[in-house]
The first five atom37 places (N, CA, C, CB, O) and aatype in JSON, in Angstrom:
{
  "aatype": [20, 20, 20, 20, 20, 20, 20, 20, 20, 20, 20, 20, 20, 20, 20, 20, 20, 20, 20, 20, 20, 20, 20, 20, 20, 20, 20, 20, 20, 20, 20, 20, 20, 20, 20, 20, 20, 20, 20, 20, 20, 20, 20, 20, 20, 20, 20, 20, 20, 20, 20, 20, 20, 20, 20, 20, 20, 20, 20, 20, 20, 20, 20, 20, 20, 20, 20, 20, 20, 20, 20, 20, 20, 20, 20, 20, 20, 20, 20, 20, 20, 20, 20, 20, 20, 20, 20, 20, 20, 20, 20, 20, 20, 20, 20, 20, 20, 20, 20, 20, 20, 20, 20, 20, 20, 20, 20, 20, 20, 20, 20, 20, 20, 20, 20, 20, 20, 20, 20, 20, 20, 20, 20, 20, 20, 20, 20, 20, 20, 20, 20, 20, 20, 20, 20, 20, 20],
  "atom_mask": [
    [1, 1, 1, 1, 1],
    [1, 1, 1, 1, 1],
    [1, 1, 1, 1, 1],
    [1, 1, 1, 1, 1],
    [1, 1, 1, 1, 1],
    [1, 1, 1, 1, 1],
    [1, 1, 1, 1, 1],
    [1, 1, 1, 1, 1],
    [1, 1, 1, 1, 1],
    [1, 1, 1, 1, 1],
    [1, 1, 1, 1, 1],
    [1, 1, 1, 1, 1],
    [1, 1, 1, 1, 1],
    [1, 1, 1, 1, 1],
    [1, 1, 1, 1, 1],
    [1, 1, 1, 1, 1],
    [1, 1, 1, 1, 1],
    [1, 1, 1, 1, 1],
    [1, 1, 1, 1, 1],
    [1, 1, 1, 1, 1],
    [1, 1, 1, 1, 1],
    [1, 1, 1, 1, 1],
    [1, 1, 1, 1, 1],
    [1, 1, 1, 1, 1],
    [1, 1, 1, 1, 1],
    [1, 1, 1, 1, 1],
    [1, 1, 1, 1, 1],
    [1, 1, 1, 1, 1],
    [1, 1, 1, 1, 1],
    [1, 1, 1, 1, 1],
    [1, 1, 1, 1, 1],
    [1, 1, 1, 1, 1],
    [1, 1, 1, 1, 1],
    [1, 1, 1, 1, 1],
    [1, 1, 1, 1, 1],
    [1, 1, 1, 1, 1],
    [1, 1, 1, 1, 1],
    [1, 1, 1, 1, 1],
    [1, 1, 1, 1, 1],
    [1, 1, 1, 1, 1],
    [1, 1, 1, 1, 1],
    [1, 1, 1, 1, 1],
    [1, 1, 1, 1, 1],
    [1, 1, 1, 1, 1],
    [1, 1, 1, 1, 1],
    [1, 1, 1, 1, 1],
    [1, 1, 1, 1, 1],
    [1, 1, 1, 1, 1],
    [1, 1, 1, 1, 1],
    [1, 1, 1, 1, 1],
    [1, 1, 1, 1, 1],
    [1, 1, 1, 1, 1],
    [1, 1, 1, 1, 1],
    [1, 1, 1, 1, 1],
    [1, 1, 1, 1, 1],
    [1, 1, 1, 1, 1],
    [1, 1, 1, 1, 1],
    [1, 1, 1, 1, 1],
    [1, 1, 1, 1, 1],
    [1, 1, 1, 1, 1],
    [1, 1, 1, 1, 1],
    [1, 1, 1, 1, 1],
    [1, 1, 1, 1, 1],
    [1, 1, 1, 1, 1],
    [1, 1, 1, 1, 1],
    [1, 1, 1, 1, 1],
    [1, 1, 1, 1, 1],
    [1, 1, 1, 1, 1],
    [1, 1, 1, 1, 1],
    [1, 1, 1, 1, 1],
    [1, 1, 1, 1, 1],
    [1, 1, 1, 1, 1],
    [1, 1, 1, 1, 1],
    [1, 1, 1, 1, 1],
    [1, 1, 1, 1, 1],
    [1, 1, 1, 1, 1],
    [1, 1, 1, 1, 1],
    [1, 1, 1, 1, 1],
    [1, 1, 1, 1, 1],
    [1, 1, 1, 1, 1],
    [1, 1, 1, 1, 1],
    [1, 1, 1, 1, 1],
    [1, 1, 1, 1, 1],
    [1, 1, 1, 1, 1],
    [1, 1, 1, 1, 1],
    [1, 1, 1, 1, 1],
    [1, 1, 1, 1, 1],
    [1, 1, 1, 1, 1],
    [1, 1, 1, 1, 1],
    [1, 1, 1, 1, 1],
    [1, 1, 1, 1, 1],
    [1, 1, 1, 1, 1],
    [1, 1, 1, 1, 1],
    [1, 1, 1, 1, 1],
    [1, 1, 1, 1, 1],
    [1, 1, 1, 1, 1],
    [1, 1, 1, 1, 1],
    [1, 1, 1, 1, 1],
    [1, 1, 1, 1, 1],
    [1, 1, 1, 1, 1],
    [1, 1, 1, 1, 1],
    [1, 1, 1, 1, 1],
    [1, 1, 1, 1, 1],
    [1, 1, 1, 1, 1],
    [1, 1, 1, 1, 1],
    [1, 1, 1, 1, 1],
    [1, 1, 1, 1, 1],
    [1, 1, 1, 1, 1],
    [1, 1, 1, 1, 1],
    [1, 1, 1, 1, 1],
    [1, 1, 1, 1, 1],
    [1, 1, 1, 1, 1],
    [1, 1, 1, 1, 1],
    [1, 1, 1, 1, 1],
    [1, 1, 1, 1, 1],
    [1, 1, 1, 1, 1],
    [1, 1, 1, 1, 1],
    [1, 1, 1, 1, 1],
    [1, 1, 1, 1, 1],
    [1, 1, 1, 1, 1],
    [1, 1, 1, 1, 1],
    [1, 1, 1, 1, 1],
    [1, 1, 1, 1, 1],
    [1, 1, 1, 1, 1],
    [1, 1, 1, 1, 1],
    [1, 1, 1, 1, 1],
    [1, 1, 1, 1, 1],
    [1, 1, 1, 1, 1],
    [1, 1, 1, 1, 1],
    [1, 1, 1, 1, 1],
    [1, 1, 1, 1, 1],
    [1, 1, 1, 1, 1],
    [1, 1, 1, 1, 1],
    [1, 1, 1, 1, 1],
    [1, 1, 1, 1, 1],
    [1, 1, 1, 1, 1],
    [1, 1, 1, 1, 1]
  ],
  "atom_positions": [
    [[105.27, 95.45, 80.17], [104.2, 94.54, 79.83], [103.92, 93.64, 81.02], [104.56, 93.71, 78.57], [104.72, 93.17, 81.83]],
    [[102.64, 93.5, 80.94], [102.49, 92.66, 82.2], [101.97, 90.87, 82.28], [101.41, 93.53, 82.97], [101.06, 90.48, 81.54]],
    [[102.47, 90.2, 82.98], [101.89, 88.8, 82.95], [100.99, 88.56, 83.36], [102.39, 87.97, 83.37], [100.73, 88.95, 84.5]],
    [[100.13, 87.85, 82.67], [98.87, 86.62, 82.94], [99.02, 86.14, 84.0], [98.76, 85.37, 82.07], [100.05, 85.52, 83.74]],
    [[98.81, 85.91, 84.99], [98.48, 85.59, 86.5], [96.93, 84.79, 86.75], [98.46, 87.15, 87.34], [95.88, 85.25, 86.3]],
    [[96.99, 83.87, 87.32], [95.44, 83.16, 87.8], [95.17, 83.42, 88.97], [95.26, 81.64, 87.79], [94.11, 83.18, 89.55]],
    [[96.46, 84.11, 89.53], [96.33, 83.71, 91.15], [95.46, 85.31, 91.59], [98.35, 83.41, 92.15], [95.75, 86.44, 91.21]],
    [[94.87, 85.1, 92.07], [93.82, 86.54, 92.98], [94.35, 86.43, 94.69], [91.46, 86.09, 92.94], [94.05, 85.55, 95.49]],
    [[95.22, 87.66, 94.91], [95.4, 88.78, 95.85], [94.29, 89.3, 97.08], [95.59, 89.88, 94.94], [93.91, 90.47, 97.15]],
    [[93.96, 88.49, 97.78], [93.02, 90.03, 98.66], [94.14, 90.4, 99.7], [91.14, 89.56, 99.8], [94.81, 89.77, 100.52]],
    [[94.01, 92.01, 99.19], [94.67, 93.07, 100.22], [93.82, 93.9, 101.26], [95.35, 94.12, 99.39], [92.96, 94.71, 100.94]],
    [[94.33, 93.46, 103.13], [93.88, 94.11, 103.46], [94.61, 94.84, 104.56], [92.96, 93.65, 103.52], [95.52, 94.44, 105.28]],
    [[93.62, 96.69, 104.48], [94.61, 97.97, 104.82], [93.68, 98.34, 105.12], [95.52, 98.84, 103.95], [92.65, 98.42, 104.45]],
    [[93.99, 98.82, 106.81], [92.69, 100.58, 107.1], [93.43, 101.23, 106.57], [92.19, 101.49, 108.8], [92.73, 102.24, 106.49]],
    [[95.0, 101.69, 105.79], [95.0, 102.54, 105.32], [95.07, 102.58, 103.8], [95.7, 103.03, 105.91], [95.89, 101.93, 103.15]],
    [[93.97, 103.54, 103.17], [93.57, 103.35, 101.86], [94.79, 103.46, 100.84], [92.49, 104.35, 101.55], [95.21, 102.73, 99.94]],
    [[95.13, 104.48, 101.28], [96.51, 104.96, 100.31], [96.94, 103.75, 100.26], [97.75, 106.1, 100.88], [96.58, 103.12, 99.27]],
    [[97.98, 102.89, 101.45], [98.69, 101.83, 101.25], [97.9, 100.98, 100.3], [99.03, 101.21, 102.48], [98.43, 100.71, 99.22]],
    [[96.66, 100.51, 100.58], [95.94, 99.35, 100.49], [95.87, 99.32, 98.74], [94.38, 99.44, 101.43], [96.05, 98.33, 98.03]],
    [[95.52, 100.92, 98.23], [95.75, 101.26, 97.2], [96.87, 100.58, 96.23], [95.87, 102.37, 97.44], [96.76, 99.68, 95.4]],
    [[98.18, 101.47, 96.74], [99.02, 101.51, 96.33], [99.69, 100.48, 95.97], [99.4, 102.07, 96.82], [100.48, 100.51, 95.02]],
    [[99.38, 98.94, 97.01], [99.68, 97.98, 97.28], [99.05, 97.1, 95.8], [99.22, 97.76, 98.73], [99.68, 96.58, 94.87]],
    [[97.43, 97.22, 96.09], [96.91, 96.65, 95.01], [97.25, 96.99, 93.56], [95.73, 96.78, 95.17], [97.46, 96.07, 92.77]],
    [[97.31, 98.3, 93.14], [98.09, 98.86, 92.11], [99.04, 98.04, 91.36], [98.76, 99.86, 92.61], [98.99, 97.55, 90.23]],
    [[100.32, 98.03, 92.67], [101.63, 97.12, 91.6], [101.47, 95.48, 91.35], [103.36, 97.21, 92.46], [102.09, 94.83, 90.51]],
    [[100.41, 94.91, 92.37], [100.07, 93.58, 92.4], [99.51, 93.44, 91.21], [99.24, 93.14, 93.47], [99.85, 92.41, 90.64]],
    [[98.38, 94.47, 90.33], [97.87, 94.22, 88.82], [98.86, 94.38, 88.3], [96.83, 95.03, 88.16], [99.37, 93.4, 87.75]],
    [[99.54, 95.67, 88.27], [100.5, 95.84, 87.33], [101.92, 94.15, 87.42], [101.19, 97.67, 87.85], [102.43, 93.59, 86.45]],
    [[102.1, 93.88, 88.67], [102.86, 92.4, 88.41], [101.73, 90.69, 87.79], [103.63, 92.05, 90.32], [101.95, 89.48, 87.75]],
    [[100.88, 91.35, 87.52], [99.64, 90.92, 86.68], [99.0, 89.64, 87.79], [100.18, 90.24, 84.84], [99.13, 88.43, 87.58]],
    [[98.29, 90.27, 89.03], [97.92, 89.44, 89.56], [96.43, 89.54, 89.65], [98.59, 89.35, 90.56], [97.03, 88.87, 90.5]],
    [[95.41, 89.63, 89.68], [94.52, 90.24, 90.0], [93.76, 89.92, 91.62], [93.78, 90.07, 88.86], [93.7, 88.89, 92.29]],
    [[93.24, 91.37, 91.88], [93.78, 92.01, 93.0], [92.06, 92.1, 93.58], [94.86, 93.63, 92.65], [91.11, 92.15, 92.8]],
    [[91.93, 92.12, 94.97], [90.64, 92.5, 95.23], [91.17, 93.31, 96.91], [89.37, 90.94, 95.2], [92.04, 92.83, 97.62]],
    [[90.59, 94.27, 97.15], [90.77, 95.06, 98.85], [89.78, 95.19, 99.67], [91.16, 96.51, 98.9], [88.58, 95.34, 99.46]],
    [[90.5, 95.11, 100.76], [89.27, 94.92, 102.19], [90.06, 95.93, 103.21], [89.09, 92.88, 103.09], [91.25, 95.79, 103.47]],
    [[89.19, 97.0, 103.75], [89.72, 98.34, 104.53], [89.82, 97.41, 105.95], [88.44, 100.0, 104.55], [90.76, 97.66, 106.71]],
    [[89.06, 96.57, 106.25], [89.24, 95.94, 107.83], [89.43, 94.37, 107.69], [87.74, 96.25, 108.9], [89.84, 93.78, 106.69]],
    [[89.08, 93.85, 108.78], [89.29, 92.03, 108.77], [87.73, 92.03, 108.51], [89.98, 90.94, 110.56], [87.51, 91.66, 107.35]],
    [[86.85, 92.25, 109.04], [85.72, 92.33, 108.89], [84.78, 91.93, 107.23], [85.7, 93.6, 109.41], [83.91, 91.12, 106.89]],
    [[85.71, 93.22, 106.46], [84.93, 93.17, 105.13], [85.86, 91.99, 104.1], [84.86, 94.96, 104.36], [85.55, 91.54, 102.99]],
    [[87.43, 91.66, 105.18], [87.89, 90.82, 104.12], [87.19, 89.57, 104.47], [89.47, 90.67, 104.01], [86.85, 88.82, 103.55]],
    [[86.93, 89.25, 105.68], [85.76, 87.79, 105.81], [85.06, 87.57, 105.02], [84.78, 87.66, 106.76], [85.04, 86.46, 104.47]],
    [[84.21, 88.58, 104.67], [83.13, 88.87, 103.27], [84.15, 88.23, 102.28], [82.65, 90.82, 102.79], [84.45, 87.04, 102.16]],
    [[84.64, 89.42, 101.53], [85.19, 89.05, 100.6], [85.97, 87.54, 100.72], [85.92, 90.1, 100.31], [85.38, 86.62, 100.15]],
    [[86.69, 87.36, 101.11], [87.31, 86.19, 101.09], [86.28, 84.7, 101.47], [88.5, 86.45, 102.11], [86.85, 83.72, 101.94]],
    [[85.13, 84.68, 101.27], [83.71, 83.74, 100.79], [83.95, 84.33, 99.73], [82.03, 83.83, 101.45], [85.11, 84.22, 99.33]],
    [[83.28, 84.91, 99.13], [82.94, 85.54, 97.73], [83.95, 85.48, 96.05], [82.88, 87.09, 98.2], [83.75, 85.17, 94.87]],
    [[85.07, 85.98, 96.93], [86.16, 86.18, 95.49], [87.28, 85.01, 95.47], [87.16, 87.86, 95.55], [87.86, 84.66, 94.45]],
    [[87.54, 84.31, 97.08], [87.96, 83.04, 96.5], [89.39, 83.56, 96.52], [87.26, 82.53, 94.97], [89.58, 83.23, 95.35]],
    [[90.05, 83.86, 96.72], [91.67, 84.43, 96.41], [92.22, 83.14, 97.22], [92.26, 86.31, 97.21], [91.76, 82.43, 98.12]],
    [[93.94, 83.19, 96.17], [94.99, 82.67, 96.62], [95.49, 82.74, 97.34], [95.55, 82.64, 96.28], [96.04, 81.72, 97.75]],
    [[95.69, 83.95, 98.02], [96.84, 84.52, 99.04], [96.26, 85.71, 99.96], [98.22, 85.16, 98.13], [95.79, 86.61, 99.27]],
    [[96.2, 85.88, 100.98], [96.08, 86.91, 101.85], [96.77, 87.69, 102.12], [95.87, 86.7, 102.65], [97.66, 87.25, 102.86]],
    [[96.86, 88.8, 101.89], [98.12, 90.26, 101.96], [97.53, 90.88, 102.91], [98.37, 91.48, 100.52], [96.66, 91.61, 102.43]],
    [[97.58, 90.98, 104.38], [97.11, 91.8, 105.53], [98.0, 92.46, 106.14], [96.51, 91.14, 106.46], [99.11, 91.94, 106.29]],
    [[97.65, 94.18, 106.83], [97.89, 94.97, 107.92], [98.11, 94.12, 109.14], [96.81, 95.92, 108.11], [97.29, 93.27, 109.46]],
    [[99.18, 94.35, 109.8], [99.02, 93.78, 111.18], [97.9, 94.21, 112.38], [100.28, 94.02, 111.73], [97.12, 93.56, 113.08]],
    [[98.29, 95.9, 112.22], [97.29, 96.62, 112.98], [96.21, 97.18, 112.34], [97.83, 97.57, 113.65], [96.13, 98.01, 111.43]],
    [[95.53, 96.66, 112.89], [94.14, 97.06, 111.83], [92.63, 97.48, 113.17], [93.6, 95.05, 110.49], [92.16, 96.54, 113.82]],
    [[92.14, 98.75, 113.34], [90.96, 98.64, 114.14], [90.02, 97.48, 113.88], [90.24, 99.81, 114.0], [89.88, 96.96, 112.77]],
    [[89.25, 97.03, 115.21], [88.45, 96.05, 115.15], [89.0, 94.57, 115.02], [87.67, 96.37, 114.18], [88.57, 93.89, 115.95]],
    [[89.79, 93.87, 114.17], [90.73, 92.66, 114.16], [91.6, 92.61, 113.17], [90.1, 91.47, 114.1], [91.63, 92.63, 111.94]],
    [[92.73, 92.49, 114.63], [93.94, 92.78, 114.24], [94.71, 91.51, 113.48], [94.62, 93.27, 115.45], [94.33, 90.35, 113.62]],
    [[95.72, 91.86, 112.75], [96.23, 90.62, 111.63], [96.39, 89.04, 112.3], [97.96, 91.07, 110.99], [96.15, 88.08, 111.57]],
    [[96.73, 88.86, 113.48], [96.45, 87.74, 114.53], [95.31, 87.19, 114.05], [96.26, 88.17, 116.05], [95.22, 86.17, 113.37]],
    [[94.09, 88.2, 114.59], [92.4, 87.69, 114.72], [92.35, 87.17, 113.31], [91.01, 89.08, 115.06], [92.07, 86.0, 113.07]],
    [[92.62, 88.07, 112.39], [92.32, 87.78, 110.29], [92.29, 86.37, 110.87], [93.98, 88.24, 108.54], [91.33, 85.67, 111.2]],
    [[93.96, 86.08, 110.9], [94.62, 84.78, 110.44], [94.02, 83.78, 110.45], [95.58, 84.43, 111.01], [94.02, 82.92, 109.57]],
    [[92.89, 83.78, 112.46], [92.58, 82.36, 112.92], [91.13, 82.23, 112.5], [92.79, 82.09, 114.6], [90.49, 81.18, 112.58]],
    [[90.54, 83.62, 111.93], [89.29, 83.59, 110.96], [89.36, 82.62, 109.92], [89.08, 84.89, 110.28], [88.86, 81.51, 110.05]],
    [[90.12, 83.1, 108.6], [90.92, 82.83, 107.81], [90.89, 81.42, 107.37], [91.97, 83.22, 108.26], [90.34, 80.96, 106.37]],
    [[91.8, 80.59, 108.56], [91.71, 79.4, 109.21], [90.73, 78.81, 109.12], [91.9, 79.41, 110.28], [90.43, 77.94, 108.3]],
    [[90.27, 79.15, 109.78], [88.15, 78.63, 109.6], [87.55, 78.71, 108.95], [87.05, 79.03, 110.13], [86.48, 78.13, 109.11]],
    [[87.77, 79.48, 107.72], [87.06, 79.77, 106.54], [87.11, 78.97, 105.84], [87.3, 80.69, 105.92], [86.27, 78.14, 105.48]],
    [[89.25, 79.31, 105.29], [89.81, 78.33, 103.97], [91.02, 78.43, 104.59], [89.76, 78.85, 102.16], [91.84, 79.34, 104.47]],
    [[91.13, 76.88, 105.65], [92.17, 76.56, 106.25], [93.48, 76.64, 104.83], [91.82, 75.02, 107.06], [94.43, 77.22, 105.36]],
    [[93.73, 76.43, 103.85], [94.77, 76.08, 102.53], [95.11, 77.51, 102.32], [94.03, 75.25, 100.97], [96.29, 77.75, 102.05]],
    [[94.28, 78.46, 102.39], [95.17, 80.11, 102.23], [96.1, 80.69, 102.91], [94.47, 81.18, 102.37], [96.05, 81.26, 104.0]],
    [[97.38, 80.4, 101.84], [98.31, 81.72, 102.92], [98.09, 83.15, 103.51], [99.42, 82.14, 102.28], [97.04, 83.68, 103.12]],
    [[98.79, 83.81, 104.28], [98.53, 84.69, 104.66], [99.97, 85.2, 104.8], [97.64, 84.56, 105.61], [100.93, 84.56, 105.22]],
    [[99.94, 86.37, 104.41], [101.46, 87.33, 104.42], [101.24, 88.44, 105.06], [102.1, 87.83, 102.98], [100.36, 89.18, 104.6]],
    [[101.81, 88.73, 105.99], [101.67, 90.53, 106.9], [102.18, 91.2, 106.52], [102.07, 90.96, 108.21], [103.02, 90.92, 105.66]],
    [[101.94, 92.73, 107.03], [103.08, 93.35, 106.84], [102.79, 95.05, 107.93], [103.32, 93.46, 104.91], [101.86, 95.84, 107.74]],
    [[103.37, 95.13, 108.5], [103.34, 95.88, 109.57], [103.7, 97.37, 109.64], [104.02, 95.29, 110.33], [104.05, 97.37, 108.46]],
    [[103.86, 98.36, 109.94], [104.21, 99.66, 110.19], [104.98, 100.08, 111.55], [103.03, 100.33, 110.09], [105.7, 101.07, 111.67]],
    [[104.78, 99.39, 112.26], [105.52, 99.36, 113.65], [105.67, 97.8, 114.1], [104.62, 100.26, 114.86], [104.83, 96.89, 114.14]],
    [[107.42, 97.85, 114.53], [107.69, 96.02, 115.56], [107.24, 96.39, 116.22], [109.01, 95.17, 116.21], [107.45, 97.41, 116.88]],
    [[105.89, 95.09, 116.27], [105.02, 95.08, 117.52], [105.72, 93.41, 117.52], [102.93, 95.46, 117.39], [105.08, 92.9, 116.59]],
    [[106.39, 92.65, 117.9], [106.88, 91.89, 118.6], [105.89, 90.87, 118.74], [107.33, 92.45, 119.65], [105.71, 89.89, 118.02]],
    [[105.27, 91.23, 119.75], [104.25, 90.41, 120.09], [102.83, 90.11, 118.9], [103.8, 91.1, 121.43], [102.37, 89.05, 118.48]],
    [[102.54, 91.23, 118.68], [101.64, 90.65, 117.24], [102.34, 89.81, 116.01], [101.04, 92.0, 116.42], [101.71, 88.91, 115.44]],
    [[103.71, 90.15, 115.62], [104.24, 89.39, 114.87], [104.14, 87.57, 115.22], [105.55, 90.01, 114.89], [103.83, 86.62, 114.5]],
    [[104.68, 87.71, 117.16], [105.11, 86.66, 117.24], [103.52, 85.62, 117.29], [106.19, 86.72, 118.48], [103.33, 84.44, 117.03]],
    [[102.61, 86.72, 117.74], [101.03, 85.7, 117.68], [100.81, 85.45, 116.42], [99.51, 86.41, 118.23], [100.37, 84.32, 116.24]],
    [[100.99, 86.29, 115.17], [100.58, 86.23, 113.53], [101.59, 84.51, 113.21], [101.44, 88.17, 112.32], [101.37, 83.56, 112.46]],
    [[102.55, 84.75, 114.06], [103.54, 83.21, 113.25], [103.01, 82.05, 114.07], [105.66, 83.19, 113.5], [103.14, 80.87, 113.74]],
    [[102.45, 82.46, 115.1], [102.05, 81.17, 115.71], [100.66, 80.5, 115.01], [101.81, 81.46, 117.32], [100.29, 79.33, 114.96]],
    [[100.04, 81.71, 114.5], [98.56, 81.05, 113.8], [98.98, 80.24, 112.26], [97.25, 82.61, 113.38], [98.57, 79.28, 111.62]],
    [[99.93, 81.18, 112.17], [100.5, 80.44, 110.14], [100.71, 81.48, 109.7], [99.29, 79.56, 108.78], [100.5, 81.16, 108.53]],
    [[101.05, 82.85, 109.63], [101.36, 83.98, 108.85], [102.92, 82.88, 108.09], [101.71, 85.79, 110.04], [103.65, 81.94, 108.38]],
    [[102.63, 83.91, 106.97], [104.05, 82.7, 106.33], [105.25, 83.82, 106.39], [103.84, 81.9, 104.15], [106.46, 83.56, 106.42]],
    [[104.56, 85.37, 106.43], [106.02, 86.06, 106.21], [105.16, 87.56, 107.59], [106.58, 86.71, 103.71], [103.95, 87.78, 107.64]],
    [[105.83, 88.03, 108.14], [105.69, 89.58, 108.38], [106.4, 90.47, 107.63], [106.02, 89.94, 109.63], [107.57, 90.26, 107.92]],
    [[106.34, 91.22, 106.96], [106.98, 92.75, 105.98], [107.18, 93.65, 106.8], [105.99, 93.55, 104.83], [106.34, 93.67, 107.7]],
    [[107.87, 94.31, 106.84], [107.63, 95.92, 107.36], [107.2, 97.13, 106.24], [109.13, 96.47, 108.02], [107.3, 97.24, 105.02]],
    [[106.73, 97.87, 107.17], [106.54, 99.11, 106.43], [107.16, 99.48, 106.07], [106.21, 99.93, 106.7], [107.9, 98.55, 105.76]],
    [[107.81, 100.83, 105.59], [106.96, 100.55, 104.09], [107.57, 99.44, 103.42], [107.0, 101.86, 102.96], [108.73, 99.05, 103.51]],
    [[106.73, 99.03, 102.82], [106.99, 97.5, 102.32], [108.09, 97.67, 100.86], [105.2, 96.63, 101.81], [107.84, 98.32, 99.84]],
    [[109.13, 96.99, 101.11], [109.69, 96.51, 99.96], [109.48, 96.38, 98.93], [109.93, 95.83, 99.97], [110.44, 95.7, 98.57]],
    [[108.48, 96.63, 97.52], [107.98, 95.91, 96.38], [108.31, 94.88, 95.96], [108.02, 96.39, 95.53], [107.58, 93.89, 96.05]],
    [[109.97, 94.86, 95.18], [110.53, 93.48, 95.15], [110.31, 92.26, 95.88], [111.56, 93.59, 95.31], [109.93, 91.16, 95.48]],
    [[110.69, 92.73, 97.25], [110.45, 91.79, 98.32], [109.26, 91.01, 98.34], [110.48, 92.42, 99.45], [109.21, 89.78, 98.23]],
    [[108.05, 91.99, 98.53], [106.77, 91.7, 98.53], [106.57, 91.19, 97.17], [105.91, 92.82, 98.91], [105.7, 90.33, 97.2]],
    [[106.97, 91.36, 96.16], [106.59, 90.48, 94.9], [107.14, 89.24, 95.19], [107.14, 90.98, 93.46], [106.35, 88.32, 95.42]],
    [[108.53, 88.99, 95.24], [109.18, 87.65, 95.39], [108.1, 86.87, 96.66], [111.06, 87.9, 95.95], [107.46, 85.87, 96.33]],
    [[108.0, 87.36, 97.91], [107.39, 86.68, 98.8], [106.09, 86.09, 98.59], [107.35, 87.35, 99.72], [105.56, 85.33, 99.41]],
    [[105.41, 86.54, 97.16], [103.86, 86.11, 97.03], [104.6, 85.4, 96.21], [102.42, 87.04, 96.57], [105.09, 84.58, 96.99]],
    [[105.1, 85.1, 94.94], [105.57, 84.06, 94.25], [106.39, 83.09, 95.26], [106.4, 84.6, 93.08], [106.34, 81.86, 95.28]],
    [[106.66, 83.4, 95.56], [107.62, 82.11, 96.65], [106.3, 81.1, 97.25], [108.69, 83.09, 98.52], [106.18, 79.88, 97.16]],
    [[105.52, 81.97, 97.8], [104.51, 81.58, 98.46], [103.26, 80.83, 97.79], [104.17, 82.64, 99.04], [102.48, 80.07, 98.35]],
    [[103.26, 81.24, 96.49], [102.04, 80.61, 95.6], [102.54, 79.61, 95.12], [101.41, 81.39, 94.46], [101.87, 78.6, 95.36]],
    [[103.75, 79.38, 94.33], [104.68, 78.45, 94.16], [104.64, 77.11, 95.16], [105.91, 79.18, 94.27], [104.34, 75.97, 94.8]],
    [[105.01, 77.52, 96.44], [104.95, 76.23, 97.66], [103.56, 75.88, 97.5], [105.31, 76.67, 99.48], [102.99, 74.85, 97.15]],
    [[103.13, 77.14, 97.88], [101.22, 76.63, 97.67], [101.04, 75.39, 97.03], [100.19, 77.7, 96.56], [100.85, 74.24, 97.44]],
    [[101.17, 76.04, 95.62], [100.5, 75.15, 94.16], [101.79, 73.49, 94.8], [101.15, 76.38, 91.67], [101.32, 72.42, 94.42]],
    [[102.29, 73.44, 95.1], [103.67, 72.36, 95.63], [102.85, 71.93, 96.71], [105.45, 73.09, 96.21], [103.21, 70.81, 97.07]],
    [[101.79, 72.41, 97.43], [101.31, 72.35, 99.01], [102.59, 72.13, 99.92], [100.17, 71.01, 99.31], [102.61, 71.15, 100.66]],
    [[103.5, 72.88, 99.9], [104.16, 72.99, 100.75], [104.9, 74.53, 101.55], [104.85, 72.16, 100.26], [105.93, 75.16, 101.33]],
    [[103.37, 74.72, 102.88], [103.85, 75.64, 103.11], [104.89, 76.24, 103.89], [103.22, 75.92, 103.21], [105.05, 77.44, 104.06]],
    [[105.79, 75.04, 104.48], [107.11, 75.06, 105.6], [108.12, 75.64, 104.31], [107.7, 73.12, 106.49], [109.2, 76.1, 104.67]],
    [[107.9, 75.63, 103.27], [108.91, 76.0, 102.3], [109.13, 77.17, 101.87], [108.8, 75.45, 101.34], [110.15, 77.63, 101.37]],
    [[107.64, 77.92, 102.18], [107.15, 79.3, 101.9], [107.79, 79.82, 102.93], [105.6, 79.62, 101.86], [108.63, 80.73, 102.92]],
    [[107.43, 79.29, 103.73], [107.8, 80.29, 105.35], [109.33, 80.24, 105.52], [107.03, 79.49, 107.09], [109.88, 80.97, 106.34]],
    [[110.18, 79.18, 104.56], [111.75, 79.25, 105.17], [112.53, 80.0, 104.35], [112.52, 77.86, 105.31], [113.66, 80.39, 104.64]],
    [[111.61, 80.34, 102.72], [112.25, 80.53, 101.51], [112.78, 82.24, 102.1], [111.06, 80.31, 99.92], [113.42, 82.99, 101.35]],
    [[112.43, 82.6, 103.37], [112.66, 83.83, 103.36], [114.35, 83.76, 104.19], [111.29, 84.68, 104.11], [114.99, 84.8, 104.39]]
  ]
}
């Protein structure tokens, strides 16, 4: 059975399967969920649908999880943002933490993990405290 959730998810993946798959268990952990294939269409969306939390690809054609972040920023400075990567790229990680990423993931992503890390994270949120999000890991 699944829980009532207020909080809205945008996931974004050039790869569909993941991006899919990703959004999938986020309803099923009863969040509701919206997806963006690039940084591009999540700019869009993220005016439009308003979400809690940002779930982004590190590497992504066109702008990469870095670029999202400092978009993001400028949009709706108060949204977290959580990565999650397929290859240590080092250096994109270490630019994603310098903008505010609160967590990097690896591929394939953990579920548990990735569930706990958006509750950890919405939690500090709703607390506005996001140094708490970023240490709870």
């Amino acid at each position: 059975m699944t829980k009532t959730r207020r909080d809205r998810i945008l996931v974004v993946d050039d790869d569909q399967d993941a991006r899919e798959l990703i959004a999938a268990v986020l309803v099923q952990a009863g969040y509701a969920t919206e997806v963006a294939r690039d940084g591009f269409e999540a700019l869009s969306k993220l005016e439009q649908s308003q979400p809690d939390l940002v779930l982004s690809d590190v590497q992504m054609p066109g702008m990469m999880g870095p670029d999202l972040i400092q978009h993001v920023r400028r949009v709706r400075g108060d949204i977290p943002v959580i990565l999650f990567t397929g290859t240590e790229t080092r250096d994109l990680v270490t630019a994603a933490e310098g903008y505010g990423a609160i967590a990097c993931l690896e591929k394939p992503v953990n579920l548990d993990e990735l569930i706990w890390t958006i509750e950890s994270t919405l939690a500090c949120r709703r607390g506005g405290d996001y140094a708490a999000a970023a240490n709870a890991r």
